[in-house]
C-alpha positions in Angstrom: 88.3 47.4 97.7 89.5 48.9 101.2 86.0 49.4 101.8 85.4 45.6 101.8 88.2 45.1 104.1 87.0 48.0 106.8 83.5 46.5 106.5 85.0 42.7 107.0 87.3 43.9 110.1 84.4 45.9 112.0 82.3 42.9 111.4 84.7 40.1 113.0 85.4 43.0 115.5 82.0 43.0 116.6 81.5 39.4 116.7 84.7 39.3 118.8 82.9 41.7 121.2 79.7 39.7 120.9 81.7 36.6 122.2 83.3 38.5 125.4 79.6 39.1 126.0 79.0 35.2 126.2 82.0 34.4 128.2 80.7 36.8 130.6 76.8 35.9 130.7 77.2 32.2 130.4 75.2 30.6 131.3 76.9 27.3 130.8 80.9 26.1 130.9 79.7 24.6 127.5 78.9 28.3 126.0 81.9 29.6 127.7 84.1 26.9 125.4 82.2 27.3 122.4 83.2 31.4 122.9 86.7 30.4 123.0 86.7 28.7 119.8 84.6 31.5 118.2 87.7 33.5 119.2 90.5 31.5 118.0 88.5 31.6 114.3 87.6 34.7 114.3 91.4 35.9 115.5 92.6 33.9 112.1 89.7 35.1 110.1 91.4 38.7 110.7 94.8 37.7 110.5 93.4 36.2 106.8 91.4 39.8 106.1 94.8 41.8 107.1 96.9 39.1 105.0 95.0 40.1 101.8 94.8 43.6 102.3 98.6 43.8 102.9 99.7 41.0 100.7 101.6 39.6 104.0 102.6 35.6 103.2 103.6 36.0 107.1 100.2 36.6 108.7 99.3 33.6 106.4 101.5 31.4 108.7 100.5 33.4 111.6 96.9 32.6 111.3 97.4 28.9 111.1 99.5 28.6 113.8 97.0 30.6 115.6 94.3 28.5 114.8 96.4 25.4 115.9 96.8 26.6 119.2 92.9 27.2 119.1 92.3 24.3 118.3 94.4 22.7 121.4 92.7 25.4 123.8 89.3 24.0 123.5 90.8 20.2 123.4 92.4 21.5 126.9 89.5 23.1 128.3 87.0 20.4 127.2 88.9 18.0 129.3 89.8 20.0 132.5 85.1 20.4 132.2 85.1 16.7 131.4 87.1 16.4 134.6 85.3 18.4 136.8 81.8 16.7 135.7 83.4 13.3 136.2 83.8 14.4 140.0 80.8 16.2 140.8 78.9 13.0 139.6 81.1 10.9 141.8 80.5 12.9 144.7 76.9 12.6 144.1 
């Protein structure tokens, strides 16, 4: 069963790595907040992994919240880009 668990952690590890990759290429502020969002699920996804390996109730709680704030990150983001589009338009 640990083996499950190493090959579940290098796996969200690499997908992790894989999004830094996107933040960094682009090419669009639409990728760029899609990549945050893969990172606030894939940061609970191993919270969740390292909850069951430990038996940890707390990284249970630890994962939602971090998926909450997530959540509110992208909501954030979307409007600050929604903002900034709303006045390029104008301006053109």
């Amino acid at each position: 069963m640990n083996g499950f668990f190493i090959i579940v952690s290098v796996f969200l590890l690499l997908n992790i790595a894989l999004g830094l990759i996107r933040v960094w290429r682009g090419p669009t502020v639409a990728d760029r907040l899609l990549t945050t969002q893969l990172f606030g699920t894939t940061g609970m996804a191993i919270l969740l992994v390292l909850a069951g390996y430990s038996k940890d109730l707390t990284l249970l709680n630890v994962a939602i919240t971090f998926n909450v704030l997530a959540i509110l990150l992208v909501i954030s983001l979307f409007q600050v880009w929604k903002k900034r589009r709303e006045k390029a338009n104008d301006d053109t």
